[in-house]
C-alpha positions as CSV (number, residue, x, y, z in Angstrom):
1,X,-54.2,30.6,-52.2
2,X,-53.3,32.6,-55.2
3,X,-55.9,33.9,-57.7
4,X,-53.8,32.5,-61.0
5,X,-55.3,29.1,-60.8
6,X,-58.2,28.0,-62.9
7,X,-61.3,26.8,-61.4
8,X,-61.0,23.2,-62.4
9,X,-57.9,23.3,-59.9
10,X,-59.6,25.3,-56.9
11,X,-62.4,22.7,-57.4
12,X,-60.0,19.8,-57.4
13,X,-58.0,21.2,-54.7
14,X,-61.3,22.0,-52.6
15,X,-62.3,18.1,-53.0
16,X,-58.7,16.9,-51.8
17,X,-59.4,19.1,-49.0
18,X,-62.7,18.3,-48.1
19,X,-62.2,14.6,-48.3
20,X,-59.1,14.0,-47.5
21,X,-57.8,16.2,-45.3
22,X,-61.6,16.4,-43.2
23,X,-61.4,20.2,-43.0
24,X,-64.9,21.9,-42.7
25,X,-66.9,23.6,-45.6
26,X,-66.2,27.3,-44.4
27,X,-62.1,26.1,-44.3
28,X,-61.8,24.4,-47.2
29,X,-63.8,27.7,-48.8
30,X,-61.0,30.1,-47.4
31,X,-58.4,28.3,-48.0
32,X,-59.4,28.0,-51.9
33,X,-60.6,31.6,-51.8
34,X,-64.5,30.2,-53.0
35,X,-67.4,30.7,-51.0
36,X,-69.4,28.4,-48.8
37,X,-72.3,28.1,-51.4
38,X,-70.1,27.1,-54.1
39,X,-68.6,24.7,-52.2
40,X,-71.9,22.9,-51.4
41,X,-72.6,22.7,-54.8
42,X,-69.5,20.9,-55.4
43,X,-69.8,18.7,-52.5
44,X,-73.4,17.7,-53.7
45,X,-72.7,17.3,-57.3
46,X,-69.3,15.6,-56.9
47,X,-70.5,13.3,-53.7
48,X,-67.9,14.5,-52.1
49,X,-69.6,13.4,-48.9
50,X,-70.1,9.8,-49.9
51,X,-65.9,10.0,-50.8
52,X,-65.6,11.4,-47.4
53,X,-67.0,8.7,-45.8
54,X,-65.7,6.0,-48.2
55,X,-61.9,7.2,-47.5
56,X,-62.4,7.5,-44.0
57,X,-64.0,4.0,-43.2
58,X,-62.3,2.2,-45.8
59,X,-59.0,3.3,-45.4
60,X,-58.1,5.8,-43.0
61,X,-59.9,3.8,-40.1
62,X,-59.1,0.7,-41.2
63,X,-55.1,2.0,-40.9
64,X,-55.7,3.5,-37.3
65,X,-57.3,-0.1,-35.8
66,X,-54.7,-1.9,-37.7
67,X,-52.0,0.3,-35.9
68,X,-54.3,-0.3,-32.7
69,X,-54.0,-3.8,-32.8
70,X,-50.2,-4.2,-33.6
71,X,-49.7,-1.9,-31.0
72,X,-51.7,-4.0,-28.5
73,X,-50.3,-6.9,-30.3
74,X,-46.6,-5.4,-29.1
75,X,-47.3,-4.9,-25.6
76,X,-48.8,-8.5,-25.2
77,X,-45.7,-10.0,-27.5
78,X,-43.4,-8.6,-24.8
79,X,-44.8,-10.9,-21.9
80,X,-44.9,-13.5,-24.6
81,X,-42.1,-13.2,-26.9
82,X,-41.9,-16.7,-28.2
83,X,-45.7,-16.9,-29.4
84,X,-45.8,-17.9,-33.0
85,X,-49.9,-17.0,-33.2
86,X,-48.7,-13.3,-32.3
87,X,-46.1,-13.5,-34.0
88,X,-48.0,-14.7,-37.7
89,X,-50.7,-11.8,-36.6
90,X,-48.2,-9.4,-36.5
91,X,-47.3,-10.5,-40.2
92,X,-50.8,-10.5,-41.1
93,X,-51.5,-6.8,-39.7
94,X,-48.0,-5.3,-40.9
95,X,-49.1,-6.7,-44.4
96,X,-52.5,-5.4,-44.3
97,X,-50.7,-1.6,-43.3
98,X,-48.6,-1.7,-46.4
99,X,-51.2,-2.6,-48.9
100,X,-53.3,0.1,-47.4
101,X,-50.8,2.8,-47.3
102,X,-49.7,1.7,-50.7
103,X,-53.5,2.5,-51.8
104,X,-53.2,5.9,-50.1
105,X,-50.0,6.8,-51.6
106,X,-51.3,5.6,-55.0
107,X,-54.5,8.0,-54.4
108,X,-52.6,11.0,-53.3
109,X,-50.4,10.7,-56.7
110,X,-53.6,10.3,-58.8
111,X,-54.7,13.7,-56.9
112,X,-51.6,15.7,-57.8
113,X,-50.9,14.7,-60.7
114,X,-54.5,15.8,-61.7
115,X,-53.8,19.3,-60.3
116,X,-50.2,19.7,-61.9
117,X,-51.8,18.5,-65.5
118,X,-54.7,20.7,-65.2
119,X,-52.0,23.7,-64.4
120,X,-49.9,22.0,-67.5
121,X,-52.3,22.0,-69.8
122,X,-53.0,25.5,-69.4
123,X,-49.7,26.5,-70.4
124,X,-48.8,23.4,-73.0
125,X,-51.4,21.4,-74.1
126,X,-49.0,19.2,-75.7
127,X,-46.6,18.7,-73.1
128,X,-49.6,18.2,-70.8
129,X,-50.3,14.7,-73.2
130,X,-47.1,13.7,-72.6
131,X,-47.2,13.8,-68.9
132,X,-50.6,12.5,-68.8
133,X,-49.4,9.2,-70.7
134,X,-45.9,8.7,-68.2
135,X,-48.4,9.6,-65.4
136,X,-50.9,6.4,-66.5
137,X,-47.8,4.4,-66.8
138,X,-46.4,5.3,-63.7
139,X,-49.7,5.2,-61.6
140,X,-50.3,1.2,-63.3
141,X,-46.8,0.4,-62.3
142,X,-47.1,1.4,-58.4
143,X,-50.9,-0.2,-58.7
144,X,-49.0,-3.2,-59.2
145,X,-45.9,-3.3,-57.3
């Protein structure tokens, strides 16, 4: 990682690694050139554990049964092809994937465009306002779509 970004950033990256991407406290404190002591404290005054957990039961596990099940759901559909119960539970589970990668995507927006407006605004507070608004806009608009 390079040394030009500003804490707020390493700390915002080091979360979205942490609790997103499940890597380790000595990883994520390489890989954003902070030590393992200073990432505890950000894990413990962030809960970055409880988001941890949150993401992965609530989402991220949720999506791999989901994807389970449809899978399972596929092999049994192809002894059974004309089975309209299957086939409505296939709808329901295909459904339930979008609206849950749709949350993910909307999340892993939110986290970059927090990063990219905290580098912004370093360099034109200004400009930084003005992405910030279209950002809100934009992140309200795919909320609702």
């Amino acid at each position: 990682m390079n040394d030009d970004i500003g804490s707020e950033e390493r700390k915002v990256w080091a979360r979205t690694l942490y609790t997103q991407n499940g890597k380790t406290i000595a990883e994520t404190a390489r890989e954003v050139n902070a030590s393992e002591s200073q990432m505890r404290e950000w894990i413990v005054a962030g809960e970055w554990d409880t988001v941890r957990r949150s993401l992965l039961l609530s989402k991220q596990m949720q999506l791999d049964r989901l994807y389970a099940m449809l899978e399972s759901l596929d092999e049994k559909m192809k002894q059974d092809p004309g089975n309209v119960k299957d086939m409505a539970l296939v709808l329901k589970y295909t459904t339930a994937i979008r609206n849950l990668d749709t949350e993910n995507s909307v999340y892993a927006t939110i986290e970059a465009a927090e990063l990219f407006i905290g580098w912004l605004y370093r360099r034109d507070k200004a400009l930084a306002q003005t992405f910030t608004n279209h950002f809100q806009v934009y992140i309200k608009e795919r909320m609702a779509a």
